[in-house]
C-alpha positions, -999 to 999 in steps of 0.1 A, spaced: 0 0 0 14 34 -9 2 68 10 -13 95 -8 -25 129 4 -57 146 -17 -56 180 -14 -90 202 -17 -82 231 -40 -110 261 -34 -117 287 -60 -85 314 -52 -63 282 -57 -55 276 -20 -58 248 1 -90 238 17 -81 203 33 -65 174 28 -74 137 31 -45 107 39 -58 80 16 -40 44 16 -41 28 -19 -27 -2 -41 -17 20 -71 -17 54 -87 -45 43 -103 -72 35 -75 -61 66 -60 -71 86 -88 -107 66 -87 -113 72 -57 -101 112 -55 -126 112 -83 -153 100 -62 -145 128 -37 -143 155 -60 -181 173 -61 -174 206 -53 -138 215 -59 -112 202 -77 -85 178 -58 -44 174 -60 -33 144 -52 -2 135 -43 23 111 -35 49 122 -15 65 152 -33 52 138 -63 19 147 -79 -1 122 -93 -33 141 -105 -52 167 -106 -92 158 -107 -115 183 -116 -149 184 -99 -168 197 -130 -185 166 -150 -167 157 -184 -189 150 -218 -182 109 -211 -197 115 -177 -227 135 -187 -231 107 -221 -232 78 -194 -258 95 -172 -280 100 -198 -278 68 -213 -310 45 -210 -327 80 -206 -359 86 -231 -365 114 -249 -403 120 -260 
């Protein structure tokens, strides 16, 4: 298990808070900052090295995917 630190990024670009996440890979960290990212966008790092930064706003796939097995009459 590797540490990681998200890091909640308010709208001036500072800080808000960060969160001390335990994870296998890069990868499952980046899922799950993704899952913690509603209102504001999240750094996550690794140490001194950054991993990612996830943006809180949806992306086109996301919105697609949501809307699929929606009807439109």
């Amino acid at each position: 298990m590797a540490d990681y630190r998200a890091f909640y990024v308010g709208s001036n670009g500072n800080f808000l808070k960060s969160v001390h996440l335990e994870c296998m890979s890069d990868d499952t960290a980046i899922r799950k900052v993704r899952q913690l990212a509603k209102s504001n966008n999240i750094e996550l790092w690794s140490g001194p090295r950054m991993v990612a930064m996830v943006d809180h706003r949806p992306t086109l796939r996301s919105i697609m995917l949501g809307l699929r097995g929606l009807t439109i009459a």
